[in-house]
N, C-alpha and C positions, 0 to 999 in steps of 0.2 A: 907531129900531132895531126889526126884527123880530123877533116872540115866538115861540117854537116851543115847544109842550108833551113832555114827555118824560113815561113813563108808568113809574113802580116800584114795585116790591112795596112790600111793608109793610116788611120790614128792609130792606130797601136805604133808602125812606124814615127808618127811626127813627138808622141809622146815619148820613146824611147830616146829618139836622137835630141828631144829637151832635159835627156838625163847626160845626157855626153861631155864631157868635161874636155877641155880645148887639150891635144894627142894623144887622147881613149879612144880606142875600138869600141866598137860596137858588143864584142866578147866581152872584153873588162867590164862593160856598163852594167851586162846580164850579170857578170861574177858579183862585181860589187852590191849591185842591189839583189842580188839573191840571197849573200853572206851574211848583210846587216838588217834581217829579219830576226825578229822578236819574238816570242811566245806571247801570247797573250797574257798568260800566268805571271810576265816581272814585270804586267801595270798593275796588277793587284794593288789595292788602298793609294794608287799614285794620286786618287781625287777626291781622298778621307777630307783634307783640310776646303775643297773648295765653296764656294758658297753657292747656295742651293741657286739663285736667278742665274747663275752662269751654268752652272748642272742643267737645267731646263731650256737654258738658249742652245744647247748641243744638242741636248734631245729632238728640240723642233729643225735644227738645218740639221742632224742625221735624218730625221722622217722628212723632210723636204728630197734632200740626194737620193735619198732608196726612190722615193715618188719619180723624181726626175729619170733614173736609171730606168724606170719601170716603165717610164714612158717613151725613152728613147730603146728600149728593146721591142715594148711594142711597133713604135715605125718602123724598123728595121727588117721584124717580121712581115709586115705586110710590104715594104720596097721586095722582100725577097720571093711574094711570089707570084 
């Protein structure tokens, strides 16, 4: 089998090797988490039964994370130039 190098930062780094399961490679980590991806399409109605103040506490810490992402991509642009 052919090796191919793949190059990442440093977090991308620490967060893959916190997928790494004690005598997994680093290849098996990418296999595995690349395999056990979902379509979005088999959550359909998985949160028909939930009750609406927990529906609205996901909504505000999803708009929180995007905010947050959006503000650690803006510093990033500006360390890079």
């Amino acid at each position: 089998m052919a090796n191919t190098s793949v190059a990442l930062d440093r977090e991308a780094y620490d967060l893959l090797r916190g997928q790494k399961r004690p005598g997994e490679s680093f290849s098996q980590v990418v296999k595995r988490l690349a395999k056990n991806r979902q379509s979005r399409a088999s959550f359909v109605g998985a949160w028909k039964d939930m009750r609406a103040r927990t529906f609205r506490e996901i909504q505000t810490n999803r708009k929180r994370l995007r905010d947050l992402d959006e503000d650690r991509f803006e510093g990033l642009m500006k360390a890079a130039r």
